[in-house]
C-alpha positions as a Markdown table, in Angstrom:
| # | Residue | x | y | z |
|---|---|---|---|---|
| 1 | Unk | -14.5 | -2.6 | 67.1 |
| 2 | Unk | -11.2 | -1.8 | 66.2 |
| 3 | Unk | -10.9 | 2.5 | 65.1 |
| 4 | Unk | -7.9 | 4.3 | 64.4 |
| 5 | Unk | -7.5 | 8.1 | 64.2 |
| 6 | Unk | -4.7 | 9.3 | 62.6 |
| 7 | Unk | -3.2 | 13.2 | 62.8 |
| 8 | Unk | -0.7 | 15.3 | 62.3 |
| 9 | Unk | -0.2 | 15.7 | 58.8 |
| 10 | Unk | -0.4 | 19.4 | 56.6 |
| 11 | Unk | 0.8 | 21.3 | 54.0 |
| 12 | Unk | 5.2 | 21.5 | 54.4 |
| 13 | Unk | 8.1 | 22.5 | 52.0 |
| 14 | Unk | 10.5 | 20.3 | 50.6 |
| 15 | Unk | 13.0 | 19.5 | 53.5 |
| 16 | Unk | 10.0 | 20.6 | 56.1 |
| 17 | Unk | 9.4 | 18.2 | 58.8 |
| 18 | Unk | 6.0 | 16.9 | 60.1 |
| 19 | Unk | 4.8 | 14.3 | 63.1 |
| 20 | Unk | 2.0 | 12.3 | 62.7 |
| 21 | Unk | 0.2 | 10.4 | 65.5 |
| 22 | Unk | -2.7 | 7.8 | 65.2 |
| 23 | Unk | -4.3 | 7.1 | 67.9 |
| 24 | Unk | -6.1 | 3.4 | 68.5 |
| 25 | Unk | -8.4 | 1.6 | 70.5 |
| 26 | Unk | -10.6 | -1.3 | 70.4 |
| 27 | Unk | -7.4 | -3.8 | 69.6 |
| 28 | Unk | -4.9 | -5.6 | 71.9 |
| 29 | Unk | -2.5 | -2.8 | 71.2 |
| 30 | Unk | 0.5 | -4.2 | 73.2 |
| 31 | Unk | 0.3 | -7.8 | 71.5 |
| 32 | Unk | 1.0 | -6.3 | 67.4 |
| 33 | Unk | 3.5 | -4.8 | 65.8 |
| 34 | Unk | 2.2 | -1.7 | 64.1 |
| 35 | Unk | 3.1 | 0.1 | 61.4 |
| 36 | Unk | 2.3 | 3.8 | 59.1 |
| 37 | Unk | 1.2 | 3.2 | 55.4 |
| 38 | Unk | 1.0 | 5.9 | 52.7 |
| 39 | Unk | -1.3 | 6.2 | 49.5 |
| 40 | Unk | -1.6 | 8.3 | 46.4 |
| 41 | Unk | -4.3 | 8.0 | 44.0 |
| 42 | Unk | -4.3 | 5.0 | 41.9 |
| 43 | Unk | -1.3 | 3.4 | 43.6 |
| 44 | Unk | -1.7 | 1.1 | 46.6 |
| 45 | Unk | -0.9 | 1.5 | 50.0 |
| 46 | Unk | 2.3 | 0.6 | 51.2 |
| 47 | Unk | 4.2 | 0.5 | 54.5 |
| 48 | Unk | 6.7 | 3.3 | 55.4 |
| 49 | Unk | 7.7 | 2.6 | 58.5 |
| 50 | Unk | 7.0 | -0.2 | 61.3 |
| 51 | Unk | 7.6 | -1.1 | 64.9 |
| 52 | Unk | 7.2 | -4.5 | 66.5 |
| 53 | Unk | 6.0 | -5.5 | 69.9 |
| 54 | Unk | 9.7 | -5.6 | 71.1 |
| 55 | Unk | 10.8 | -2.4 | 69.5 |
| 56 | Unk | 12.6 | -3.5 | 66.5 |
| 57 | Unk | 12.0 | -1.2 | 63.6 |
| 58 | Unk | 11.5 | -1.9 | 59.4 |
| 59 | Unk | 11.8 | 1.4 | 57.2 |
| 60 | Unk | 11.3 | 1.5 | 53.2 |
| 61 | Unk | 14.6 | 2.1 | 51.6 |
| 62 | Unk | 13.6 | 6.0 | 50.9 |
| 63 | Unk | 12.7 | 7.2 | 54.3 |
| 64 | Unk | 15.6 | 5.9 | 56.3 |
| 65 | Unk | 17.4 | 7.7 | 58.2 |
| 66 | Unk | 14.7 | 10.3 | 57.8 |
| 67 | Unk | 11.3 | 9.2 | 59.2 |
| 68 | Unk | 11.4 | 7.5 | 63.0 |
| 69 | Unk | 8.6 | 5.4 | 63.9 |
| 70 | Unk | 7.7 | 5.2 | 67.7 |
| 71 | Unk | 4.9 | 3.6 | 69.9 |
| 72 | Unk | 3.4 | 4.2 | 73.5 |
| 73 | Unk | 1.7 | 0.9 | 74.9 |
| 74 | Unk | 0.5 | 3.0 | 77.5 |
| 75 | Unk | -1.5 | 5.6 | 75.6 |
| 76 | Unk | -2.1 | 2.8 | 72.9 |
| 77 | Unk | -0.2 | 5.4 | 70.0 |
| 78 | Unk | 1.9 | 4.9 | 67.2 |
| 79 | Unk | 3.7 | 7.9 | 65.9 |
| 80 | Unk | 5.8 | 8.9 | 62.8 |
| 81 | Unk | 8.4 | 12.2 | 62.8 |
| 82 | Unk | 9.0 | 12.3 | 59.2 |
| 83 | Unk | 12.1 | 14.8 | 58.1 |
| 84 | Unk | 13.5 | 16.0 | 54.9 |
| 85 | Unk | 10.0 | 15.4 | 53.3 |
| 86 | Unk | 10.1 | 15.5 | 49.3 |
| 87 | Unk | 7.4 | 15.8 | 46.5 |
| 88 | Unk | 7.5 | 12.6 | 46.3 |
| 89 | Unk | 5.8 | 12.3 | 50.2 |
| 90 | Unk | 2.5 | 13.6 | 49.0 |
| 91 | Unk | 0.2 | 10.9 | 50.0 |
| 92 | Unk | -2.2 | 9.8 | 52.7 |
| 93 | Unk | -0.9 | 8.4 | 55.5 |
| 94 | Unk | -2.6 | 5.5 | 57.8 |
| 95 | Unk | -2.0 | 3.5 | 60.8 |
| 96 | Unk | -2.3 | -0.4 | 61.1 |
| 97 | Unk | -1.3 | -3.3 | 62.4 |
| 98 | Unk | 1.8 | -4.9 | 60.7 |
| 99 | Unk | 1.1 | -6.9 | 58.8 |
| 100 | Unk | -2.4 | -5.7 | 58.7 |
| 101 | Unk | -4.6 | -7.3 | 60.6 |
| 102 | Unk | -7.6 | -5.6 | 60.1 |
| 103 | Unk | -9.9 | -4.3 | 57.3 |
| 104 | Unk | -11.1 | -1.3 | 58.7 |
| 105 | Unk | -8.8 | 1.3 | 57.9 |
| 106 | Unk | -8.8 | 5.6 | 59.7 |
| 107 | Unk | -9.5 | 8.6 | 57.5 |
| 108 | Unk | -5.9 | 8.6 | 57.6 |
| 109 | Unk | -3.8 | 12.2 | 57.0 |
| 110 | Unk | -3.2 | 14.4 | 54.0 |
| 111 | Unk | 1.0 | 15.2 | 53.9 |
| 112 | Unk | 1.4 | 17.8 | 51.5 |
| 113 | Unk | 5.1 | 18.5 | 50.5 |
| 114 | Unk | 4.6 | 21.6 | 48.2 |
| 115 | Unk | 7.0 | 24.2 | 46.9 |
């Protein structure tokens, strides 16, 4: 059974910085691309930020150039430093295959992007 565990995230100010992890197991980590996916209430999840089983990277328009997505086949980890974080941030943040492959989703991680 697939289970992710995702970290990392807090209360920060506008223009703080934050790294979240999520941590896997139960998949064929090496074999997907992965990706970090953020929520508010009432809105869907979307994807941030991706990575895929070569290394390539996919970033929404709004966090480039300030979020870097990176994964560890070893350790079976995806991570996400996210810089110059704005209101707009506050969300839950989840790990998942990209595209998602499965329906079980983490607890995900509360960002928090106060003032």
């Amino acid at each position: 059974q697939v289970q992710f565990v995702e970290s990392g995230g807090g209360l920060v100010q506008p223009g703080g910085s934050l790294r979240l992890s999520c941590a896997t197991s139960g998949s064929n980590f090496s074999a997907y691309a992965w990706g970090w996916y953020r929520q508010v209430p009432g809105k869907e999840r979307d994807i941030v930020a991706a990575i895929t089983r070569g290394g390539r990277f996919h970033y929404q328009d709004s966090v480039k150039g300030r979020f870097a997505i990176s994964r560890d086949n070893a350790k079976n980890t995806i991570d996400l430093q996210m810089s110059s974080l704005t209101h707009e941030e506050t969300a839950v943040y989840y790990c998942n295959t990209w595209p998602v492959a499965y329906d079980s989703w983490g607890q995900g991680t509360q960002v928090t992007v106060y003032s």
